[in-house]
N, C-alpha and C positions, 0 to 999 in steps of 0.2 A: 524160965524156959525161953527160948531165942525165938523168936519168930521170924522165918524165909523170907526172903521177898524184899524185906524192908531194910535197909539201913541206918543208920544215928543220925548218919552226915544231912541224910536226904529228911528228917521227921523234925532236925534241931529249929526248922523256922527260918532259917536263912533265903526267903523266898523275895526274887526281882518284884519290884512296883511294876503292879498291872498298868498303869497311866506311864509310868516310863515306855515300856513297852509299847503300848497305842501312838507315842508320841514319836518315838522312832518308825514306827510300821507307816505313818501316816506322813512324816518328814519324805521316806525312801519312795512310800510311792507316789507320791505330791511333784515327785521329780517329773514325772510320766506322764501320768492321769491328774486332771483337776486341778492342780495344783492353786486356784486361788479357794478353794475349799478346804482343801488338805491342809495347807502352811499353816494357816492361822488355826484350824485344829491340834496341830501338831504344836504351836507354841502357846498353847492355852494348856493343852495337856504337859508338854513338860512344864510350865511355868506352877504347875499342882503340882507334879510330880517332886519340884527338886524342894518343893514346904514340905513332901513329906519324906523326902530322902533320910532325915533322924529317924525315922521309922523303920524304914525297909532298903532295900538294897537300889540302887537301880541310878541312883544321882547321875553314873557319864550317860546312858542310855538318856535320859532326858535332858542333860545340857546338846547330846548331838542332834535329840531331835528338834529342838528350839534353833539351833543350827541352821540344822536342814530347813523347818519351819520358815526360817526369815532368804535361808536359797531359793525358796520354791515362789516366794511373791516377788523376789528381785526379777526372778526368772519371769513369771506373769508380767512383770511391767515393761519387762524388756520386750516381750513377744508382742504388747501392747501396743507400744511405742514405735515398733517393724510396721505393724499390722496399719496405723494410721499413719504414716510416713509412706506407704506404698499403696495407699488410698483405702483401706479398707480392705477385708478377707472375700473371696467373690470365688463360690461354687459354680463349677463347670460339669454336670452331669450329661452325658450324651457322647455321638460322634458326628 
């Protein structure tokens, strides 16, 4: 008897690596936000991910977040390097 709802395609196993995934979500948003937290999150997790890429599906998602990963600390060193070249970051609250 057939059962609704469900498909072959979607029960066969063919499921993305969870750590691919993290590793990309944490590359794209490392662009933004944190980004000296996020990168190196991002290239520790794809660098698990793509050992276990013979496993599960996800291998480009984790080479892009390793990627992204090593964009996101280029990018921190750059904003770094601005930041002490123009003497330092110096909040102005008031009028």
């Amino acid at each position: 008897m057939t059962s609704y709802g469900s498909s072959p395609a979607a029960s066969s196993g063919s499921r993305t690596n969870g750590l691919a995934i993290a590793s990309l979500c944490c590359g794209i948003v490392g662009l933004f936000f944190l980004n000296i937290v996020l990168g190196p999150l991002a290239i520790v997790f794809g660098a698990v991910a793509r050992r276990q890429a013979g496993v599960r599906n996800g291998a480009g998602m984790a080479k892009a977040g390793i990627i992204l990963g090593v964009v996101d600390i280029v990018l921190w060193l750059l904003l770094l390097a601005l930041a002490a070249s123009n003497d330092g970051f110096s909040w102005y609250v008031g009028g």
